[in-house]
Every structure is written in structure tokens, then in C-alpha cells.
N, C-alpha and C positions, 0 to 999 in steps of 0.2 A: 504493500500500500504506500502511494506518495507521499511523503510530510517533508519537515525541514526537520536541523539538527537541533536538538537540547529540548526547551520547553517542558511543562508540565501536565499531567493528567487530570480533571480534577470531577467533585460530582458535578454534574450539569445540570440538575434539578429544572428539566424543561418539561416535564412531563403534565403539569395543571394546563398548558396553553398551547403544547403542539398539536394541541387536535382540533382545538377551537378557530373556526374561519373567522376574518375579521369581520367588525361589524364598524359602520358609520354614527361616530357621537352626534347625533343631534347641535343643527348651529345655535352656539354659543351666543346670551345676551349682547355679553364684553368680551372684548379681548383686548390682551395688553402685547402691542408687536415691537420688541426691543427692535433698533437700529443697525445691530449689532450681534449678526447670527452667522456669522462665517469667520474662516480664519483672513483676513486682512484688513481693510480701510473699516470703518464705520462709516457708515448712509448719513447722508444728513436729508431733512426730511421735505417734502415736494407739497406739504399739506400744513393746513393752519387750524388751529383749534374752532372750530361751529362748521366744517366744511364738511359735507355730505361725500360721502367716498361710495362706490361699488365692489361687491365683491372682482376681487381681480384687479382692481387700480392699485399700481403702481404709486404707492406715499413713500419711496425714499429710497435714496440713490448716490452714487460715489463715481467723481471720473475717475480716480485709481483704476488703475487695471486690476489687480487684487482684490478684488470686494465684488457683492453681490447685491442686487435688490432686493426689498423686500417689498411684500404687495399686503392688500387688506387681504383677511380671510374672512369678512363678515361686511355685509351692506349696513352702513348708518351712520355717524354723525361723529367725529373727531373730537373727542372733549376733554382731552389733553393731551399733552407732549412735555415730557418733562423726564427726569431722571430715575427710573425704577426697580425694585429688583429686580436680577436676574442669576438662571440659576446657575450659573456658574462663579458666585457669591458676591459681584459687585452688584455696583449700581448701574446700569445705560440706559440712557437716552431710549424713550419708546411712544408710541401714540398708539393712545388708549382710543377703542371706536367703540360705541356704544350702538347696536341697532334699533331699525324703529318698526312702527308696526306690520308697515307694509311688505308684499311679497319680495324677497332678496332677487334684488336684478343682479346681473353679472357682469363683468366688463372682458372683452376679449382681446388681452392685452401683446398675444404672439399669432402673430401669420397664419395659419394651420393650411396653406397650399399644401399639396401631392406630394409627398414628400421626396418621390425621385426627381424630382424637378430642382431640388433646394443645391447648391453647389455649398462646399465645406464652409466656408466664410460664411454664408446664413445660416449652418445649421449653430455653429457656434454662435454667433448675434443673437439668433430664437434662444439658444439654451442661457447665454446672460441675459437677458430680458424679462427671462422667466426664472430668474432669479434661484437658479439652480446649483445647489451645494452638494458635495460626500454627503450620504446620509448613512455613514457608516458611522461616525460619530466626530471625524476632525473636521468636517465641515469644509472643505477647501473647495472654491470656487471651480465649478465644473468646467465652463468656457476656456479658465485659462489653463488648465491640465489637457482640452480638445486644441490647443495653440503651441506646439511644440517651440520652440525657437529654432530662428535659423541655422541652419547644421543638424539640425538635431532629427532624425528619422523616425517616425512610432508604426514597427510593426505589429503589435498586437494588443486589444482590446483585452484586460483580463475583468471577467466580472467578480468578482466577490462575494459569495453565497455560503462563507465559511457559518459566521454568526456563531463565535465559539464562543464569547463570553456564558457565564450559568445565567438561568433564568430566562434569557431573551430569543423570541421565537418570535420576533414578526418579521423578517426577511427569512425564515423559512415560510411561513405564510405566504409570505409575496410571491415566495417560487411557487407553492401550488398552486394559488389561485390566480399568477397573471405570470407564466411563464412564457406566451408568446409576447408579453409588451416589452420582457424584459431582452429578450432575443432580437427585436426589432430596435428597444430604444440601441444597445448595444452597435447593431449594425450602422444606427447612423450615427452613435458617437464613433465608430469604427470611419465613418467616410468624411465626417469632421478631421478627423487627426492625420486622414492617409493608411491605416492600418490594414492592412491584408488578412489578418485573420480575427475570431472571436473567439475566447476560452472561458465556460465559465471552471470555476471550482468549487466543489461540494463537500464538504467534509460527509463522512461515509454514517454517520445517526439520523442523515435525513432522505432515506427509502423513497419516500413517495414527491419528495421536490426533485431527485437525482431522474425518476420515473419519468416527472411530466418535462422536465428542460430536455430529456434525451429524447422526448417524444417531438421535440417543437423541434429541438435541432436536428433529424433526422431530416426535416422538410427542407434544411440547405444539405451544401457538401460538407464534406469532414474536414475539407480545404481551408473554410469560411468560419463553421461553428464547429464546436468541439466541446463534449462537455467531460470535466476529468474530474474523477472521485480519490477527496484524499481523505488520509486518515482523520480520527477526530483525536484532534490534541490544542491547546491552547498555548500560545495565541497564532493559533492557525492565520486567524482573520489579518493579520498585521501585514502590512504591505509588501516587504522584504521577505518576510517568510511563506505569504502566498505562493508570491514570483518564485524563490526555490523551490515551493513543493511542485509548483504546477508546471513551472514551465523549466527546473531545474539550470536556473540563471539567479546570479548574485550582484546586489544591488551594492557598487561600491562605498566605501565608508564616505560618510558627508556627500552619498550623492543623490541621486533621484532615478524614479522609475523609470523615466524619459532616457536617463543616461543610456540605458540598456534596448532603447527601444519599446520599454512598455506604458500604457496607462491602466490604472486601476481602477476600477468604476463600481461600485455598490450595486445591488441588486434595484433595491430601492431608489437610484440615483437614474439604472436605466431606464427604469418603470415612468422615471419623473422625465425623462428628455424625449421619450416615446410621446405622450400624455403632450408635452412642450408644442411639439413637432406638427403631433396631427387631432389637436382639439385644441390646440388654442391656450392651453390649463398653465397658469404659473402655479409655483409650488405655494398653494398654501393652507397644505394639510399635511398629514403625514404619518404611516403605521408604526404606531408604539406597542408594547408590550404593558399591559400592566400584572403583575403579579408581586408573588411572595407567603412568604405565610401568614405578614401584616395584611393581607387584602381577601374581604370576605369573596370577591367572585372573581378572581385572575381572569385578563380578556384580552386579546388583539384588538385595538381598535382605529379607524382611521377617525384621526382629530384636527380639529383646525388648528395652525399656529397662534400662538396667541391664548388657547384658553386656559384656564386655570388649571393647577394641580388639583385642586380640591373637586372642581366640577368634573375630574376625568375619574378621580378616586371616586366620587358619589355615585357615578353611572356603573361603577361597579361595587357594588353595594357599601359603600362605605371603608372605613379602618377596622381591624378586630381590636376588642378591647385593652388587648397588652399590645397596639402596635409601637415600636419604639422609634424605629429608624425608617425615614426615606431619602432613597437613592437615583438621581437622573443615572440611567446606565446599568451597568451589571455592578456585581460586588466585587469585580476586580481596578477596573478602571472607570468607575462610576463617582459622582459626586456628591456628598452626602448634603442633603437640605436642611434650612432652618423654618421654612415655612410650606405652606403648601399656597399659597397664593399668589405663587410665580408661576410665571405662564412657559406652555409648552414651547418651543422654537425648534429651528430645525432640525436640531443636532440631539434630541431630545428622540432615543429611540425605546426606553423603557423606563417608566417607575416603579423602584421594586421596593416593598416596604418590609422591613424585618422590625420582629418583637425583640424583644432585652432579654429573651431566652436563646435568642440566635445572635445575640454580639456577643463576642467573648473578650473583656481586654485583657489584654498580657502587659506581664512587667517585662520590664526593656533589660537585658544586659548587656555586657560588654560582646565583643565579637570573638568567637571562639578560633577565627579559622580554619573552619571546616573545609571551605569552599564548595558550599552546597549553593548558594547563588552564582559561582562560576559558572559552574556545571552545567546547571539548570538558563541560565540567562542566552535566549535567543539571539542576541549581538553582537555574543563573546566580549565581554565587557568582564571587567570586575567590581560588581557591585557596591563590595564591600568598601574596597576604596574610595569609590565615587562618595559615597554618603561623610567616610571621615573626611575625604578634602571639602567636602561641603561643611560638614559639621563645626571643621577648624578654621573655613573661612576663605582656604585656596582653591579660590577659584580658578586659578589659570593652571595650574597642577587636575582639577578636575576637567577642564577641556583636554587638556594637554591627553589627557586619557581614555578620551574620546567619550565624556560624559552628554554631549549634543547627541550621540548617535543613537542614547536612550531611546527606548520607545514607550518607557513607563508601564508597562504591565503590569507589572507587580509579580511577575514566579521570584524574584529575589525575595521579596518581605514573606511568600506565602509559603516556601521553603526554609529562612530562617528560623535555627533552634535560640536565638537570641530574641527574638523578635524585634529587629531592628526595624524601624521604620525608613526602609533604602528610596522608597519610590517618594516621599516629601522630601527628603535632604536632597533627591536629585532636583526635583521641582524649585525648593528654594535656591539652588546654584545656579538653574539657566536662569530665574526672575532675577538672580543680582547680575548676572554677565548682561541680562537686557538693559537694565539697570545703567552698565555701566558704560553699554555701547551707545 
């Protein structure tokens, strides 16, 4: 079976939501849409507080090249802009819209022409327009991952259908239930970049998504589409370690998927450039996961951006009584909440709520040198050191050791008999190097 080196095994606990089809949340009174839902620029905003917006309008935008729109996901009326939570623990900028009573109009903000008609330069314009991010979790603007640079050649499309973090099953979802859009969005992120072929990859727990993509990609050549089954191990999903397992190519240190020829594109990110292409649809919804043992009825749900954690938690019945902990994301690379009245955004693929019988804190000691984080660390990295040169403040000793090339997973902390915290000491070193650059 295909995988990459090192990584860890772990329980997957997807079994409350892999069987459950998604369902559509009901639109939202309010939603609160941060500015600031991708990895680069922040939007500034196209709308003023009392203005009537449509679903589909376009309220805020960045000439950066790096940055993406964001559009209303609700018809009504702008009644603030101002600095909000969000859930990645600051504050940004966001415009709050309020609907009214009337039937929600739509606005049709991308071209949706025949789509072989579209030459690479539009399909990417439609796919930034429609404000198209990774929706695997780092959110990186789609357009400019389909924009190679000069020099730079992209033969292959990889899709990403790993979804190994525990808990999170709504890109397994997405492959059952919309394996031809993702096969198609693919193909035209494929003709956006120049790429010649399409791969997706499956980690081998999900039978009946591995079923229906093989069945969709039968209907091309094996030339074109391809779909490859690799093993289940974590963090399969990780970009660098995809590309080894699937396509058995190494992405060099400090470099990019591009370097080698590939782009990697989310399941969920095809589904949205499909959707883009030939309906017109900017992204402003998106399948989440809710589960856990905190959550009386675990659900796949497609939600609009913008709505509340509370109102997505309600629609599945509620918190259990002992619930202690919620999480945007999985429990490995997830981020723990201090409210639930932060709104979902794009990068927002699961809320997973754990009781205070399911955290366990451990006391911290010192570092034994085992080199179980070695071992275990899919980057060949040395953890252990990464964390003291952060801990003692050397930070140029922690680049120096190729602490950037992190991917932050956490098998270092989940495999430590010390229980050091490796994955925040690494975090706080690149925030001081940003800091300092």
C-alpha cells in the first residue's frame, strides 16, 4: 500500500458521521463574514453599513495578488462593519448582514459560459472572483496556486481526499455524494495550470468514496484521471506527504508543490471551482463536520459562511451536559474556542466538541531523549530541538534547523513521553521570526 515515511497511527473515531449524507442548514438570520478568510492580504470592504447586499454580492476585496474575496452568504441589510471575533483567536474586521423578510434573491457574480469555451486565464479570473480558497484547512488562495510562475511547468493536478485528521468526515462525504463535480472541477483546475494529468488520493478507510471516484474516473483515460489508494496513516493529508505517497516525488526543503510540477487541490476546493465554472456559485457555504462526544447528534452539514457556532451546534441538537471543549478542526491541528459565537468561515471544516472526560492534561517534563519525535516527524526535522531553541529564545538556530519547514501536526507532542508541548514552541518561533522580519 502507498504512504510516505515516518508518521503516526492513530484512533480515527469517524464512525458517528461516515454514514451520514450531508444535509443543508437552513439560511441563517445573521451572519458575521470576517474580511479575512485566507492565507494572505485582508479585503477591505466594497459595502457601507444600511446597504442592502444579495446573496452572492461581492462586499470585499484586495488588489494583492495573494488574497481572496469574500461574498455575502445571506440577502439583507449591512449593519455593521467593525472588528470581530474570529476563530482563529483575534479580532478582524467583518460585516455583519442581517436578512429581511423577503424571498432571498441571488446575485450571479461568475460567468457560468460552457465551460470548454473558457481559455486558462478565465478559468482562473472565474475561480478568484469567486473567491475560492484550500478548503482543506490552510486556506491558500486557489487562483494563485492555478498561476504557476514563469519557468515554472504544472504537470499534475493532485486532489486530496486523504481527510486523515480523527473525527472529520465531510470531504469523505463530498467524494460520495459529488464525485463527478469533483472530477470535472479538477479537470478545469487541471486546464487552468496547463496540467496533463489528474490524480486523486484516497486513503484506503474510505471503501465507498474510493468506489464512486473510480467509477467517475473510468468515464476518462487513465492518461487524464487516475484515482490511487493509499494507506491510512496521519498526516497522510499534508501536502508533501500526499505528493510522496501518491505520486512518489519529494517536495524540496523550503520549497513548493509547483517546484516539482504539482498543484494540490482539496476535494472540497474542486467541488467549489466546478460549482464556480458552471453555475455561477461563489463560495459561500461550505461542508463541515460537526461531531464528538460533546454533541448530542454528530452531522455533515453544508453551512453558510458567516453563521454562528452556536446556531450550527443547535441544529444538531444542542451541547451534552458535561460538554467541555470546542475545536474548529480535528484534535490534532485544530483550534480550541473560547466562544461559540464566532462565525463559521472558510477554512472552518469541522466542530468537534469534547467533555472534560476526554481532555487529559499532562504535567510537562524535561526531555528525555528518546527521539520518538524524530522518528515519528514526517519532515525529518528534530523536534525536540526546535521547541528548546524556541523555548531559549534562538530563533535563528531554530530556522537555521529548518524549523519553517514545520508542518505543525503534532505526531511530535502526540508521541512525546515528556509531554512537551513541540507544536506551540514551534508556533511561537515562526510568530517572533515574522515579528522580526
Amino acid at each position: 500500500m502507498k504512504t510516505f515515511a515516518q508518521g503516526i497511527h492513530l484512533k480515527y473515531n469517524k464512525t458517528a458521521t461516515q454514514g451520514k449524507a450531508i444535509r443543508e442548514l437552513p439560511a441563517p438570520k445573521k451572519v458575521i463574514i470576517p474580511l479575512h478568510q485566507h492565507t494572505g492580504a485582508t479585503c477591505e470592504p466594497l459595502v457601507k453599513v444600511g446597504d442592502q447586499v444579495v446573496q452572492g454580492q461581492k462586499i470585499a476585496d484586495s488588489s494583492k495578488f495573494i488574497s481572496a474575496p469574500v461574498h455575502a452568504s445571506i440577502s439583507g441589510k449591512v449593519t455593521k462593519i467593525d472588528k470581530m471575533p474570529h476563530p482563529c483567536g483575534t479580532e478582524i474586521l467583518a460585516v455583519v448582514i442581517e436578512a429581511g423578510e423577503e424571498e432571498e434573491p441571488k446575485a450571479r457574480t461568475v460567468d457560468s459560459r460552457k465551460t470548454d469555451a473558457l481559455r486558462p486565464e478565465e478559468i482562473r479570473q472565474a475561480v478568484r472572483e469567486a473567491g475560492i480558497v484550500g478548503l482543506g484547512g490552510a486556506a491558500f488562495p486557489t487562483h494563485v496556486k492555478l498561476a504557476p510562475p514563469e519557468g515554472k511547468k504544472i504537470y499534475t493536478i493532485l486532489v486530496n481526499g486523504c481527510e486523515c485528521e480523527p473525527y472529520i468526515t465531510a470531504d469523505h462525504r463530498v467524494m460520495v455524494e459529488k464525485a463527478d463535480e469533483i472530477v470535472q472541477g479538477a479537470l478545469l483546475a487541471a486546464r487552468a495550470a496547463g496540467a496533463e494529468k489528474v490524480v486523486v488520493g484516497i486513503e484506503d478507510n474510505k471503501p465507498d468514496a474510493i468506489e464512486r471516484l473510480k467509477s467517475v474516473a473510468r468515464k476518462h483515460s487513465e492518461a487524464i484521471v487516475d484515482v490511487v489508494v493509499l494507506e491510512t496513516k496521519y498526516p497522510q493529508g499534508g501536502e508533501k506527504m500526499l505528493i510522496k505517497a501518491a505520486l512518489d516525488r519529494e517536495v524540496p526543503a523550503r520549497g513548493l508543490p509547483l517546484d516539482i510540477g504539482v498543484v494540490v487541490v482539496n476535494v472540497g476546493t474542486a467541488v467549489a471551482i466546478f460549482e464556480a465554472l458552471t453555475r455561477g456559485q461563489p463560495l459561500v457555504s461550505r461542508v463541515l463536520t460537526v461531531t464528538g462526544p460533546g454533541i448530542k447528534e454528530p452531522k455533515n452539514l453544508l453551512v453558510r459562511i458567516g453563521t454562528s457556532f452556536k446556531e450550527v451546534i443547535d441544529q444538531c441538537g444542542g451541547l451534552c451536559e458535561d460538554a467541555s471543549k470546542i475545536i474548529m478542526g480535528g484534535p490534532m491541528m485544530g483550534v480550541a474556542q473560547t466562544s461559540v459565537d464566532i462565525p463559521v468561515v472558510k477554512a472552518t471544516s469541522c466542530i468537534l466538541v469534547l467533555r472534560q472526560r476526554d481532555i487529559k492534561e499532562e504535567k510537562i517534563y524535561p526531555c528525555v531523549k528518546c527521539g520518538r519525535c524524530v522518528s515519528n516527524c514526517p519532515m525529518y526535522l528534530v523536534p525536540s530541538r526546535l521547541a528548546a531553541f524556541a523555548d531559549n529564545g534562538k530563533y535563528g538556530e531554530f530556522e537555521e534547523w529548518g524549523g519553517q519547514d514545520c508542518i505543525e501536526c503534532g505526531c511530535c507532542a502526540y508521541v512525546c513521553p515528556a509531554k512537551i508541548p513541540i507544536v506551540q514552541w514551534v508556533r511561537l518561533a515562526k510568530y517572533k521570526l515574522r515579528q522580526m522580519k
